[in-house]
C-alpha positions as CSV (number, residue, x, y, z in Angstrom):
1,X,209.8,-73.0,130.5
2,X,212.6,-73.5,127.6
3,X,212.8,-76.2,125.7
4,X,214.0,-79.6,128.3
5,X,215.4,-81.2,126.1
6,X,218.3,-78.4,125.9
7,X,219.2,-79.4,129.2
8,X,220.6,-83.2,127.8
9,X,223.9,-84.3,127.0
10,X,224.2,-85.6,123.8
11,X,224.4,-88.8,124.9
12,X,221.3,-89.0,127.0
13,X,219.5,-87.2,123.6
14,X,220.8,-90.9,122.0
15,X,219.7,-92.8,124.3
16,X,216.2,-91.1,125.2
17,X,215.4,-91.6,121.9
18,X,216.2,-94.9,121.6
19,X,214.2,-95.7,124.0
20,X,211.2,-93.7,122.2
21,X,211.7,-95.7,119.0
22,X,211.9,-99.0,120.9
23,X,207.8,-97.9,122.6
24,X,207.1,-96.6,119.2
25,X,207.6,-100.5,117.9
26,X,205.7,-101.6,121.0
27,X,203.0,-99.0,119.8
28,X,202.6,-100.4,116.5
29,X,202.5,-103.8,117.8
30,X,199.9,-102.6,119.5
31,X,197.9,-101.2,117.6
32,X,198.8,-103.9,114.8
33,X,196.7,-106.4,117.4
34,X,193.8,-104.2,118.1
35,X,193.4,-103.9,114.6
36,X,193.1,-107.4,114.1
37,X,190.6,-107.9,116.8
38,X,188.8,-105.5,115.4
39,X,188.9,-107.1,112.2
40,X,187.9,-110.3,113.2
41,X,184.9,-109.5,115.1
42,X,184.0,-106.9,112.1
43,X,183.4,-104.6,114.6
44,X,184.1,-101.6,111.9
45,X,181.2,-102.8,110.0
46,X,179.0,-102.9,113.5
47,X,179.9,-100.0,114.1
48,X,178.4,-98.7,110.8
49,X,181.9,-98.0,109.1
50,X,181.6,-99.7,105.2
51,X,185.2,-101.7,106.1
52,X,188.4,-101.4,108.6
53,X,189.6,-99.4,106.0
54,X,187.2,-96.7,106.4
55,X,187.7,-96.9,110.3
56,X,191.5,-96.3,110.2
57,X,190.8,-92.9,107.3
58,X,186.9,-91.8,109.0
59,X,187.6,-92.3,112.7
60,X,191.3,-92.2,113.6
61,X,192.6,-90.2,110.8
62,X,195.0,-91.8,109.3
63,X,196.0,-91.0,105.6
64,X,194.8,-93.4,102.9
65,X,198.3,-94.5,102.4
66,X,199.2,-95.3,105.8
67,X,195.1,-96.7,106.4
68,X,196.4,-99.0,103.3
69,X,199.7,-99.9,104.4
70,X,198.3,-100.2,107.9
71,X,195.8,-102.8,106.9
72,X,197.5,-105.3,105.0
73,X,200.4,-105.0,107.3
74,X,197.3,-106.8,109.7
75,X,196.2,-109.2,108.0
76,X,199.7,-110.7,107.5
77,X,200.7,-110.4,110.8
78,X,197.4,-112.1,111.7
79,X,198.2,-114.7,109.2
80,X,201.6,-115.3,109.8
81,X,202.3,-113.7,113.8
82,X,206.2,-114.4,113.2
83,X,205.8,-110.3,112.0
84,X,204.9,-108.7,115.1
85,X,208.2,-110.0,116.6
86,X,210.0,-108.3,113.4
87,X,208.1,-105.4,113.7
88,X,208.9,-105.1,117.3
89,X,212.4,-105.7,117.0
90,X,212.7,-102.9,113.9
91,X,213.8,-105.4,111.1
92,X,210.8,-104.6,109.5
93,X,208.5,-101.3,109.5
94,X,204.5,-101.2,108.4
95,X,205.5,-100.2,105.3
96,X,207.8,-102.9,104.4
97,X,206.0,-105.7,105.5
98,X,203.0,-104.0,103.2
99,X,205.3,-104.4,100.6
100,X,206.1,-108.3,101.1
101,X,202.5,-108.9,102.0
102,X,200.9,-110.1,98.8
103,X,203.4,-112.6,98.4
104,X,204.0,-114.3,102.2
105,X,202.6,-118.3,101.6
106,X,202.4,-121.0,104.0
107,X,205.3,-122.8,102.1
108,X,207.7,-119.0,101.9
109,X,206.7,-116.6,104.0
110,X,209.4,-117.7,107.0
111,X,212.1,-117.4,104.0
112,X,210.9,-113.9,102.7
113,X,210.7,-112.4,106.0
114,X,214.1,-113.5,106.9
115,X,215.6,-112.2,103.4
116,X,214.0,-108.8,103.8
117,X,214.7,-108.2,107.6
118,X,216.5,-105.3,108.3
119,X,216.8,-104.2,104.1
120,X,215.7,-101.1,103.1
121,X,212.2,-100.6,100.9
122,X,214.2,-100.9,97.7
123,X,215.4,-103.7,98.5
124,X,212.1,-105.3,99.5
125,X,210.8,-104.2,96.2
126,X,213.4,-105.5,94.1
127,X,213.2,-108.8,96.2
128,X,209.8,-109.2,95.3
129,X,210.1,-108.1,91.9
130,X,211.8,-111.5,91.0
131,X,208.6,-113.2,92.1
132,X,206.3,-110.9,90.0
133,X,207.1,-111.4,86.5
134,X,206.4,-108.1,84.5
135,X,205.3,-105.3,84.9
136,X,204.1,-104.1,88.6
137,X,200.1,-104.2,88.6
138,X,199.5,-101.2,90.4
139,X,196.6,-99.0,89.7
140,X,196.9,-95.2,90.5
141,X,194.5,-92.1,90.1
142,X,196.5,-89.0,90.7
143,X,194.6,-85.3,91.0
144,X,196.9,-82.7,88.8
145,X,194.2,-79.8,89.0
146,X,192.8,-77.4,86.9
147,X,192.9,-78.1,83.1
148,X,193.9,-75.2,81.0
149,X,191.2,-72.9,79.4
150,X,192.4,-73.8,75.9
151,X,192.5,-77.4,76.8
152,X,189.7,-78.0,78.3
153,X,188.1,-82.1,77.7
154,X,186.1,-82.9,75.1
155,X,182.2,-84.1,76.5
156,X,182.3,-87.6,76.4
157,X,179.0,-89.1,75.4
158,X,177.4,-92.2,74.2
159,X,179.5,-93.5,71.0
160,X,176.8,-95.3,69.3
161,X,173.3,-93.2,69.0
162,X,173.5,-89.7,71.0
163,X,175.0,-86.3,70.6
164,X,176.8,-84.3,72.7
165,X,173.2,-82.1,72.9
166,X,172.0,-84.9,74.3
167,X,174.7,-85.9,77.1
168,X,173.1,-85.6,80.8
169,X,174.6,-83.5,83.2
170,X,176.9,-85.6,85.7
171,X,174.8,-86.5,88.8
172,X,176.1,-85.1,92.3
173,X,176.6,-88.6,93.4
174,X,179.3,-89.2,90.2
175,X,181.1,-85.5,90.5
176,X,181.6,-86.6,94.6
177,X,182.9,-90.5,94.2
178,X,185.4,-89.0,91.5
179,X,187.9,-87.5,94.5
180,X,190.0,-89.8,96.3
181,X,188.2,-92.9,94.3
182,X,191.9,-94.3,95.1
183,X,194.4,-94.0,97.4
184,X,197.7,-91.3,97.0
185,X,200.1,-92.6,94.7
186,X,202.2,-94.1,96.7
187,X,199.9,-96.5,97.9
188,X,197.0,-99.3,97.3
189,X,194.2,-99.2,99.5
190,X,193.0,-102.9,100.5
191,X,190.0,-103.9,98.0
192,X,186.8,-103.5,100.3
193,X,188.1,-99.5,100.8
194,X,185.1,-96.6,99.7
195,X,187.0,-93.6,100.5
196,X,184.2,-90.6,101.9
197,X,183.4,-88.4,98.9
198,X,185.3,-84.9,98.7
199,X,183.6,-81.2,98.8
200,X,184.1,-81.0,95.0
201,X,185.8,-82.8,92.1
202,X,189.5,-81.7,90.4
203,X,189.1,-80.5,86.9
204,X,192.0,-83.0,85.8
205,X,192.7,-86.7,86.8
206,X,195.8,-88.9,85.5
207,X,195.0,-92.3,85.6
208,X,197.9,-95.4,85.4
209,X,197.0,-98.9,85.4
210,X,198.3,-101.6,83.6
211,X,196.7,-103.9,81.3
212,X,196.8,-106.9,79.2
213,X,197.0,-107.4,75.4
214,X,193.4,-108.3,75.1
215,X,192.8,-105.0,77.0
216,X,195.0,-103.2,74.6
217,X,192.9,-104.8,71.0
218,X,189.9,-104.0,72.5
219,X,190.7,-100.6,72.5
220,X,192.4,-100.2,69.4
221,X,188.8,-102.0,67.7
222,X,186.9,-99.2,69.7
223,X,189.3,-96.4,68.5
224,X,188.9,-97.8,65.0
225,X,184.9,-98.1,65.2
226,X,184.5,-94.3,66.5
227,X,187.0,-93.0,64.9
228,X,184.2,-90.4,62.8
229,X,183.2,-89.2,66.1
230,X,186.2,-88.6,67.4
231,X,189.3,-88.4,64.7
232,X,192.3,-88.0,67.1
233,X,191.8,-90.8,68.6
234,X,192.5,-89.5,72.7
235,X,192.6,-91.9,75.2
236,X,190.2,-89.8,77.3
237,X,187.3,-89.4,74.4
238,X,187.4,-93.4,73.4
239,X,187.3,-94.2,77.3
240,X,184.9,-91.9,78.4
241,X,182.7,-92.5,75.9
242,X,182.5,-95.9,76.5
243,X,181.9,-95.6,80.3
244,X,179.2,-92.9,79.7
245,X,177.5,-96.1,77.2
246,X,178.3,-98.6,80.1
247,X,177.0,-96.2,82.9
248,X,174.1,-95.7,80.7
249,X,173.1,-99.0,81.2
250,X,174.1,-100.1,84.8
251,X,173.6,-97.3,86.6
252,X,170.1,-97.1,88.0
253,X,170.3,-93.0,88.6
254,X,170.4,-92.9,85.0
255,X,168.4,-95.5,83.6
256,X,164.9,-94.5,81.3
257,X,162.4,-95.2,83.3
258,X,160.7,-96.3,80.2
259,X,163.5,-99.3,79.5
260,X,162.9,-100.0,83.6
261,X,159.4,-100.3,83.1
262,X,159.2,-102.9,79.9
263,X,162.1,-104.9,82.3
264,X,160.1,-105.3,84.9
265,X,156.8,-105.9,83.1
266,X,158.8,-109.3,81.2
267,X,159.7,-110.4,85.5
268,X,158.8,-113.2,86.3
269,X,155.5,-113.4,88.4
270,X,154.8,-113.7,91.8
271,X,157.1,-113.4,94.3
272,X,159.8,-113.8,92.6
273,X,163.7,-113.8,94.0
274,X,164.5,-111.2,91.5
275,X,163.3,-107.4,92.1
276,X,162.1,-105.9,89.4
277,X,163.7,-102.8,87.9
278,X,161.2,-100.2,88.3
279,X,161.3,-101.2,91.9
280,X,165.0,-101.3,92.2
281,X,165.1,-97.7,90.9
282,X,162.0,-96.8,93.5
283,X,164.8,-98.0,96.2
284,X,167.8,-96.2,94.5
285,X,165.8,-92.9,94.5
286,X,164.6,-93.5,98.0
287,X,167.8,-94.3,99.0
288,X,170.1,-91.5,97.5
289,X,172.5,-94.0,96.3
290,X,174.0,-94.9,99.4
291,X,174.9,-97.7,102.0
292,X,171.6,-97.3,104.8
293,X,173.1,-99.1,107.4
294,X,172.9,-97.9,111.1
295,X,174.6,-98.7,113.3
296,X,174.0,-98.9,117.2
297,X,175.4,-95.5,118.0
298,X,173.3,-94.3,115.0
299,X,176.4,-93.9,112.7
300,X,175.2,-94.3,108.9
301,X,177.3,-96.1,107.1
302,X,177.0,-94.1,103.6
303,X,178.9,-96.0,101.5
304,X,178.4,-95.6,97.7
305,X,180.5,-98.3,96.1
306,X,179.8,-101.7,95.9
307,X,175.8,-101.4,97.0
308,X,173.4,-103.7,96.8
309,X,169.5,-104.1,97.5
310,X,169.0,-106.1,100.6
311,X,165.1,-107.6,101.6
312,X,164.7,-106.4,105.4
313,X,162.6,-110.0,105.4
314,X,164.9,-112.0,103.6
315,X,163.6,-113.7,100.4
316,X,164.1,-117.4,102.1
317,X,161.9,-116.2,104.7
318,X,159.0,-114.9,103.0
319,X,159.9,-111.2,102.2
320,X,158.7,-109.5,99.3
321,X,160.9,-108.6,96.3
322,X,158.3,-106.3,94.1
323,X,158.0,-104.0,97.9
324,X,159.9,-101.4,98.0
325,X,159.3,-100.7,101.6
326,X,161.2,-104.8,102.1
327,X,164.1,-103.3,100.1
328,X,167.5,-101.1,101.1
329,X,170.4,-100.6,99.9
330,X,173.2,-101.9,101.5
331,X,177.0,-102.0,100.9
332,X,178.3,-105.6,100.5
333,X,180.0,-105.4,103.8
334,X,176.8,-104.6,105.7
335,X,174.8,-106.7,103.3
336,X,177.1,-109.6,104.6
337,X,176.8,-108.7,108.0
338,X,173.0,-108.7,107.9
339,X,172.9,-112.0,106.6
340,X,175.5,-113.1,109.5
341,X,172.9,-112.1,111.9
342,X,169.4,-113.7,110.8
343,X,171.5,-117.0,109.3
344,X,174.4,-117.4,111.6
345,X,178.3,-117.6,110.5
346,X,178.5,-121.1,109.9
347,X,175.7,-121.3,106.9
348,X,176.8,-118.0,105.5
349,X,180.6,-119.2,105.3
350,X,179.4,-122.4,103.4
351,X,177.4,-120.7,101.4
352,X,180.5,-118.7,100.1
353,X,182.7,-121.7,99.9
354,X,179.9,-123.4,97.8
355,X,179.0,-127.1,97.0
């Protein structure tokens, strides 16, 4: 067959492609507006997807980057519709208008948009540089591989009263939430995103965040208080210490079922709104850590950030907080969406704007 395109002069190659990139726009626009809809209706969540986020990576494969760049390019364009015109016309891109996104108002956003059609990203960055004072705030988590075998981490372990003998073994559940617990580094994913756990965890992980000064003393007072434990100080032992002593006591995979016990013994009585430990860890175990949500197609949602226990009856109604079997663990998006169904939009949304 040969390739067709051979067979063009190289004038018609300009224009055939012009007219490509001018549907590609229309494409985007597109799929821009679906998106919205989507959004909107939470249809994602119905569908028994933890956010639209999860959609764009789980179902129609996009990278996290471009899920990321996708999604807040939506929500602006929902916001302010002024973008799909821009988009369509090519003075601004998805990722551009990612970039400006944050930082389109009511009162600027016709202003910005005009001052970064048609500029490059660079441009658009340095443009809204002058209204971020400091330091960009941009978290990444990059995978570097392997560590060397002379290198390899100290354990971290609890700073204050155990050993390393004593460290547990990281649970399945943490080795698997480690990979792709953030987007590639080019990117930031929207904040409802739980990328789907990875096959196995890199050995090294470079972290980059930025912080304030309180942030910093904090540190430095930690650094100084375990400094017989650890002498050299490393970022990695101080901080990984002191989430394994956090974790210790907020993660209910790794709570003594003693301490879980004495908690729920001092609960109030009755049937009270609060669920008692030992039952919450009944539901945890029960539950495998994860989002239960099923959707109509039968989808599980899965989702392991962000969970929380849900009564089937809700508590208002009558359901029983000390019953397991009135308990599930639900991500907040389906947790939300539950609550949308037995109490209606309206009472939910004034809930969350409060008195």
């Amino acid at each position: 067959m040969g390739n067709p395109l051979a067979r063009l002069t190289d004038e018609e190659l300009f224009v055939s492609l012009r007219i490509l990139v001018v549907t590609e726009r229309r494409r985007t626009v597109d799929i821009l507006k679906h998106l919205a809809e989507l959004d909107l209706r939470r249809a994602a969540e119905k569908r028994g997807f933890p956010s639209l986020f999860e959609y764009c990576v789980r179902d129609l494969r996009y990278p996290h980057g471009a899920a990321a760049r996708l999604i807040h390019t939506t929500r602006a364009a929902a916001k302010f519709p002024v973008l799909y015109r821009v988009v369509e016309r090519g003075l601004l891109s998805v990722s551009t208008v990612s970039i400006l996104a944050p930082h389109l108002k009511w009162n600027n956003h016709r202003k910005l948009i005009r001052e970064a059609s048609g500029r490059s990203a660079r441009d658009i960055e340095a443009l809204v540089a002058r209204l971020t004072p400091g330091p960009p705030r941009v978290e990444r988590i990059r995978f570097v591989g392997a560590a060397p075998a002379s290198a390899a981490p100290p354990p971290a372990h609890d700073m204050f009263s155990r050993g390393p003998e004593e460290r547990p073994e990281p649970s399945p559940a943490a080795a698997e939430s480690l990979v792709d617990a953030a987007p590639p580094a080019d990117s930031t994913a929207p904040a409802d995103s739980t990328p789907p756990p990875p096959a196995s965890a890199p050995a090294r992980v470079e972290f980059t965040f930025y912080a304030d000064a309180r942030v910093w003393l904090d540190f430095q007072r930690l650094k100084e208080l375990t400094r017989s434990r650890w002498p050299s100080g490393r970022v990695e032992e101080v901080i990984g210490g002191a989430l394994e002593f956090m974790l210790e006591r907020v993660d209910p995979e790794r709570r003594k079922p003693a301490r879980a016990a004495g908690e729920a013994a001092a609960g109030a009585p009755g049937n009270s709104r609060r669920i008692p430990s030992s039952v919450s860890a009944i539901v945890w175990r029960r539950d495998k850590g994860r989002c239960v949500y099923r959707a109509e197609t039968g989808r599980e949602c899965g989702a392991r950030a962000g969970l929380e226990i849900d009564h089937i009856v809700p508590w208002a109604l009558g359901g029983r907080s000390d019953k397991p079997g009135n308990l599930r663990l639900l991500c907040r998006s389906h947790n939300q969406l539950e609550a949308r169904r037995l109490f209606g939009d309206a009472k939910i949304d004034a809930a969350i704007r409060g008195p």
